[in-house]
BATOR-201839 format. One line per 3 residues: number of its first residue (from 0); for each residue x, z, y of C-alpha. Coordinates in steps of 0.02 Angstrom, whole numbers, plus 32768, in hexadecimal, padded with zeros to 4 digits. Example, Ala and Ser with C-alpha at 12.3 -4.5 7.8 and 13.67 -1.06 7.14 Angstrom:
2
0) 8267 8186 7F1F  82AC 8165 7FCB
END
This chain:
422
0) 1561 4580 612D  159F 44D2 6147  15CC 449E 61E5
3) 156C 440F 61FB  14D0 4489 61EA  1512 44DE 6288
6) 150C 443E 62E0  1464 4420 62B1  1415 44CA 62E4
9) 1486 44A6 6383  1433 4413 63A2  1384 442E 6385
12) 138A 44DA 63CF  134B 4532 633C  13B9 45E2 639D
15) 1305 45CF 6415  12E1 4669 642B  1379 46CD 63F0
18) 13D2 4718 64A1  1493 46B8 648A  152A 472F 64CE
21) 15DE 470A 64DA  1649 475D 646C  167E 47C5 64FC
24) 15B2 47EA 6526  1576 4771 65B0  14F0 4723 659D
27) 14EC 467B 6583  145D 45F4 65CD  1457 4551 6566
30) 140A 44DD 65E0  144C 4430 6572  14AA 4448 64BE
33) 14F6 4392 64F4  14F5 42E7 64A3  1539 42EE 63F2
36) 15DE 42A5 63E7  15F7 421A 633D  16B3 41F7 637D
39) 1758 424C 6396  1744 4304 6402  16C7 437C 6426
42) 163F 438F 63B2  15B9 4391 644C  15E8 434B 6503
45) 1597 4358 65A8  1528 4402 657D  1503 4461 660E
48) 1510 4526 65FA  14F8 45BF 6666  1583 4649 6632
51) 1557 46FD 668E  1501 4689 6727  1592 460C 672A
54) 1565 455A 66FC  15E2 44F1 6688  15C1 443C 6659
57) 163F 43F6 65DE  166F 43FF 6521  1624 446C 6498
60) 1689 4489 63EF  1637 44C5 6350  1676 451F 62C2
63) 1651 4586 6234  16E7 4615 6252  1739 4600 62FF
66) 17E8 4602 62B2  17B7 4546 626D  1805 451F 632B
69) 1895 453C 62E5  188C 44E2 6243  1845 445F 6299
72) 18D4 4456 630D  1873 444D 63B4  18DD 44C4 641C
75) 1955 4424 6413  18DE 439F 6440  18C0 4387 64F9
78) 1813 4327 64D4  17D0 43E2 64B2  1816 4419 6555
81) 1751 4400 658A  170F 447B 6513  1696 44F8 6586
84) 1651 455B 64E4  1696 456E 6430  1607 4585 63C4
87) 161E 45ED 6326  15CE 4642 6286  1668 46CE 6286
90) 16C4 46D6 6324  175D 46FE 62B7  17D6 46E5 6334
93) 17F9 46B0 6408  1816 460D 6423  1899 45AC 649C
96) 1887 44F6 64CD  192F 4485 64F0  193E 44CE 65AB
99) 194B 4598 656A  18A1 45B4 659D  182C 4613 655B
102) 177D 45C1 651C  16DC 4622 6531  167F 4660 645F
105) 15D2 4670 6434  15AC 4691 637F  14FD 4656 6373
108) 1475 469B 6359  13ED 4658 62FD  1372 4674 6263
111) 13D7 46A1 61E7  1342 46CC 6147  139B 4660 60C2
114) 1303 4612 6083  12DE 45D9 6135  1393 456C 6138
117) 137E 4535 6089  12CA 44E2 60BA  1327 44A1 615F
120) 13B3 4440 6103  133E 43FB 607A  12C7 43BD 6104
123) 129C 42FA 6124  12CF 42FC 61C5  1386 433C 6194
126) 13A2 42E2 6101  135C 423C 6167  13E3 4257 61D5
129) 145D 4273 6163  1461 41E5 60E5  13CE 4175 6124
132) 133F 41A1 607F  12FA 425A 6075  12F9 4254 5FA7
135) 13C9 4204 5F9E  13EF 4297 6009  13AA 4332 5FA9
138) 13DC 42D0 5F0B  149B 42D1 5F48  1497 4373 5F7A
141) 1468 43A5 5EC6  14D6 433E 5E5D  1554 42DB 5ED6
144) 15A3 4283 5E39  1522 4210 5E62  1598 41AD 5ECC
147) 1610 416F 5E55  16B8 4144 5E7D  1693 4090 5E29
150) 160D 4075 5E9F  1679 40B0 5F46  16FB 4038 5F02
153) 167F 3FAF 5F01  1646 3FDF 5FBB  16EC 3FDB 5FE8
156) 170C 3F2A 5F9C  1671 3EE6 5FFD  168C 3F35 60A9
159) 1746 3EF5 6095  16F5 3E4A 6053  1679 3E40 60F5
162) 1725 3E65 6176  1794 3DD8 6120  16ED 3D5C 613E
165) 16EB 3D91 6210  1797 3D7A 61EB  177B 3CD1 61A4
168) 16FA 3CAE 6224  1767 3CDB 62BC  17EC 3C5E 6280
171) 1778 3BD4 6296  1785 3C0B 634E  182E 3C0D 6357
174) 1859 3B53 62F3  189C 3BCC 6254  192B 3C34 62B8
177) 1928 3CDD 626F  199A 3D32 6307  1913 3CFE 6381
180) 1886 3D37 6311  18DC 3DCF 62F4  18FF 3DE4 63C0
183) 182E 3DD5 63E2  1817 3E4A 6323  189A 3EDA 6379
186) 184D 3ED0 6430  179E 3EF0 63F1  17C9 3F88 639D
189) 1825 3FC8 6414  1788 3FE1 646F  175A 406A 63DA
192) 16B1 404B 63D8  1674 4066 649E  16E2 3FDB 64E7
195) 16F7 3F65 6452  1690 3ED2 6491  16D7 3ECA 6534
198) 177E 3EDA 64DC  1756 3E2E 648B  170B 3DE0 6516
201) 17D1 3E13 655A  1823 3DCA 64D1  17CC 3D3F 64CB
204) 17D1 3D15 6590  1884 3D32 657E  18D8 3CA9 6512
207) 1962 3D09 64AA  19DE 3C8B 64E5  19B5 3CBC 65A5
210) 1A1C 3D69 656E  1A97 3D29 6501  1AF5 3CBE 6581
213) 1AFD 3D54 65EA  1B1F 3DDD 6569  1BD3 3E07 65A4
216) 1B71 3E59 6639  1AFA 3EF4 662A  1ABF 3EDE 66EB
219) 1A83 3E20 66C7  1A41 3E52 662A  19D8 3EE9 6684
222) 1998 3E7D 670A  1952 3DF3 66B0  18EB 3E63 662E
225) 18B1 3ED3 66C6  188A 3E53 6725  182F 3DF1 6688
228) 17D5 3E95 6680  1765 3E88 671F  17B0 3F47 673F
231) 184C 3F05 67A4  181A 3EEF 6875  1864 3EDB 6902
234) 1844 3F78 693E  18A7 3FCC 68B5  194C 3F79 68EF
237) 197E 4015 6941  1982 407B 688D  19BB 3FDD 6824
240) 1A51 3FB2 687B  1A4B 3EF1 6896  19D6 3ED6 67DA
243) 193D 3E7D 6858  19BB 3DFB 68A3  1A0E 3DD8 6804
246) 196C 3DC8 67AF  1942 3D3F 6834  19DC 3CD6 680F
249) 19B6 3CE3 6768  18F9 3CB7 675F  1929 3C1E 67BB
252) 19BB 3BF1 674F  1947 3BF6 66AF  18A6 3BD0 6703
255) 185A 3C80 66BE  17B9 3CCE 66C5  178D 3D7D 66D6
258) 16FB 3DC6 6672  1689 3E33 66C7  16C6 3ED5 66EF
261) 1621 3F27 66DF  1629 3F09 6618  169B 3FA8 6616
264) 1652 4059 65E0  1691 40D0 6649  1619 415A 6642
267) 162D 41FF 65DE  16CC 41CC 65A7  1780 4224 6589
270) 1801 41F7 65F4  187D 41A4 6568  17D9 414E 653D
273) 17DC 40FF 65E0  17E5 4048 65D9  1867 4034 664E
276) 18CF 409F 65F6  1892 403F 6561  18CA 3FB1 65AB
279) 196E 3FEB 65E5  1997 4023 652E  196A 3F6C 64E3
282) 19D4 3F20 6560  1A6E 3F7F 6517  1A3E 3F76 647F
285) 1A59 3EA5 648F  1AE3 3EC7 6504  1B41 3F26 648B
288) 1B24 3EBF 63F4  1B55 3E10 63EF  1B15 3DEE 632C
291) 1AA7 3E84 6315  1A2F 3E22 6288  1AB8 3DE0 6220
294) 1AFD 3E90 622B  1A5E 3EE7 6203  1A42 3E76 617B
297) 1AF3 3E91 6130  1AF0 3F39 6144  1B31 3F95 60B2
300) 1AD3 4059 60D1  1A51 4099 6137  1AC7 4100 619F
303) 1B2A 4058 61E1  1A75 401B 6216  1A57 40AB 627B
306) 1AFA 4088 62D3  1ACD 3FD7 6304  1A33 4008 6354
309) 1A6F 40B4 63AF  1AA9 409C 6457  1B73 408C 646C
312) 1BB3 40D1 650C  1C78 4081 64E5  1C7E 4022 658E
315) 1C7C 4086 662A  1C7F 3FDE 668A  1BE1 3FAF 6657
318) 1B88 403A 66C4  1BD7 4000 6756  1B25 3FBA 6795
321) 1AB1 3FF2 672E  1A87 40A1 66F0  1AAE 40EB 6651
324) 1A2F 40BF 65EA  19DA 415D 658A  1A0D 414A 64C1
327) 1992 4135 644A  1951 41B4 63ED  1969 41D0 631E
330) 18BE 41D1 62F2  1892 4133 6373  1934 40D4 6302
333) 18DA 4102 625F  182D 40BA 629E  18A8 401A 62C5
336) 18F5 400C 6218  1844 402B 61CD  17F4 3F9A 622E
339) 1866 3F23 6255  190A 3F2A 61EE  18C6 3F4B 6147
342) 1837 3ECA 6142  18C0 3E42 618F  1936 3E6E 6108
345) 18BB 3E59 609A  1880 3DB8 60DB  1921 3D78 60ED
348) 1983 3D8B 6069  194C 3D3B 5FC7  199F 3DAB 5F5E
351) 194F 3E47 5F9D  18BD 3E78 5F3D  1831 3F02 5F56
354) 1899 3F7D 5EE6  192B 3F63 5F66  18BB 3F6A 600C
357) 1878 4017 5FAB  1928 4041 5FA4  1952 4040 6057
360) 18A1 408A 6081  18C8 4129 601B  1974 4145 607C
363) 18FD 4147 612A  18A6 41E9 614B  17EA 41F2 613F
366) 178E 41D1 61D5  1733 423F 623D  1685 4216 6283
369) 15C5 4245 6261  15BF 41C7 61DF  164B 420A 6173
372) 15FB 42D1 6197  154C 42A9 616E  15A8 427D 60B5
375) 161D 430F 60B2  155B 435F 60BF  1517 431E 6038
378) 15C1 4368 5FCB  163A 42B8 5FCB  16D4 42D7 5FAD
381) 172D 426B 6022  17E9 427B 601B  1838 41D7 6089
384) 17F4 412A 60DE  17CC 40D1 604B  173C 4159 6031
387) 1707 414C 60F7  1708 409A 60E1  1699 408E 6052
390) 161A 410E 607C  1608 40BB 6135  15D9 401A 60E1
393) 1560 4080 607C  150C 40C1 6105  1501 4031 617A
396) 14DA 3FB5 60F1  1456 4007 6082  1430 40A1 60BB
399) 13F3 4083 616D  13A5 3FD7 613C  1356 404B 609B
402) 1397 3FC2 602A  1377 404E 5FA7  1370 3FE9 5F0E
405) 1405 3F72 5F44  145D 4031 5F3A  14B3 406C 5EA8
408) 1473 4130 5ED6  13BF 40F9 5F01  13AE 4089 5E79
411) 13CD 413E 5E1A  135C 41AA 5E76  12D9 4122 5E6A
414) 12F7 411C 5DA2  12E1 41E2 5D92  1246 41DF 5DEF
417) 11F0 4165 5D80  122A 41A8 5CD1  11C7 425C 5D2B
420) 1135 41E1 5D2C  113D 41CB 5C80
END
């Protein structure tokens, strides 16, 4: 049973009809299963449920045997903390989230006739979601070798080749200065997806050289990005400490302009994900690191790039105004590396060559999202970044536009089908 099957008979409710108990025997209402979750957490968020006549909206975490918690490390990981319902095949084992608490197991019930699930995972509908074409799909699924690794490293050569020409584009921007390129690059991903628009429209209201004459100073720092942000009021002076005034002096020193703060998702969102908190940790980030790009270029391993971008808490002095800033998280540092480092390396350096950027990609960790699952579906074998990387482009850049032919795979499948006609 493959987990992502779970999530899909989750989903579509397919357990209509079959009476759902907690592993301890109360009954369990499922009035939403949630919105499915393609980033970092919970695999479902904001479901509403109705344990023994007690309603719970939060979190819901699937998995095939309940002990994959465990392996999965989420009694560690405060993001799960949410979790109303861990749904299971085998409830194998009880599970604990980071504050000792105990969360709530249904193994699901559902129709289990094995000829039933076999029809479900070879439908249209499942395979359309998965990679985009109903016949590439059920093709994988028999014979995987399909995707070749020759083909994957030619993805991975033109995704890297489309990020060096933004690259190329954004230095037009900036009259050819790769630190200020790289300053808008790094702000936009640290809006991971939900917030990385507004993180540009930041970056870009915010000239890099605003910060730099103030980077001794975490507090001046703060203020102007807050206040650049549209998030930063008056009326938050009494929690900030001063930042509003400062952020005064220094949009009249520098003649700034706020973008609006209404750009900002908010909604549905962890609190580490908040933007201010976002925020916060990209102010520290250039506070603490006077020549980051010519030290992330230089960089000799990926564990000294890690460093540079995790938050150092060396000077006490520096939270004398402003809070602590949360530190960023392991997996949010690999997205970083992924989509901003690499590529720029790559760009940058003459010397570096797509068997070096693969290099650095197979020291990251493979990513984590629907994308990357949907292929782990169809039997990829996806071992670090440079895989994620390649099948994203895949997806995004022939399979969803069903530029079939343009496809190694389809091209394939399309082959086979005419040589039956024949």
């Amino acid at each position: 049973m493959p987990e992502i099957l779970l999530h899909y008979i989750w989903q579509k409710r397919i357990w209509s009809g079959f009476p759902q108990l907690t592993t301890d025997g109360k009954p369990i209402e499922i009035i939403s299963v949630g919105q499915y979750n393609i980033h970092a957490g919970p695999d479902f968020s904001h479901a509403h449920i109705r344990i023994d006549g007690q309603d719970w909206v939060g979190n819901i975490e699937i998995h095939v045997h309940a002990s994959d918690w465990y392996k999965h490390r989420h009694h560690t990981d405060a993001a799960y903390n949410t979790t109303i319902l861990h749904v299971v095949a085998k409830a194998d084992k009880e599970v604990l989230n980071a504050c000792g608490q105990t969360i709530p197991q249904c193994e699901l019930r559902y129709p289990h006739d094995k000829d039933y699930l076999t029809q479900l995972l070879q439908s249209s509908e499942w395979h359309a979601s998965l990679a985009g074409m109903p016949d590439c799909g059920k093709q994988l699924l028999e014979d995987p070798t399909l995707l070749t690794q020759d083909w994957k490293n030619t993805l991975l050569a033109k995704r890297l080749a489309c990020k060096r020409q933004s690259i190329m584009q954004l230095l037009n921007i900036t009259q050819q200065s790769w630190v200020h390129a790289f300053y808008i690059t790094l702000a936009h991903n640290f809006g991971f997806h939900t917030n990385g628009l507004p993180f540009e429209e930041l970056a870009l209201a915010t000239p890099l050289s605003c910060l730099q004459k103030h980077r001794n100073s975490l507090f001046q720092i703060t203020a102007i990005l807050l206040g650049q942000s549209g998030l930063l009021t008056e009326g938050d002076n009494k929690h900030e400490d001063g930042l509003w005034e400062e952020y005064c002096f220094m949009q009249k020193k520098f003649s700034l302009k706020p973008i609006q703060g209404s750009l900002w998702k908010k909604a549905r969102m962890r609190p580490q994900s908040a933007p201010k908190v976002r925020i916060r940790q990209f102010a520290h980030l250039i506070y603490q690191s006077e020549f980051l790009f010519s030290q992330l270029m230089e960089a000799q391993t990926t564990e000294k790039m890690v460093e540079l971008l995790s938050i150092q808490y060396d000077d006490e002095s520096a939270y004398s105004r402003v809070q602590r800033p949360l530190p960023i998280g392991k997996r949010s540092i690999d997205i970083l590396l992924i989509n901003t480092v690499i590529p720029y390396r790559y760009a940058y350096a003459q010397s570096e060559s797509i068997k070096d950027a693969i290099h650095w990609l197979n020291n990251i960790p493979k990513e984590d999202n629907t994308i990357i699952r949907q292929w782990t579906m169809l039997g990829q074998e996806i071992r670090s970044a440079a895989d994620t990387q390649a099948l994203i482009h895949l997806y995004q850049n022939y399979c969803q536009p069903h530029l079939c032919f343009n496809c190694q795979v389809g091209y394939q499948v399309f082959r086979s089908k005419q040589l039956e006609l024949f």
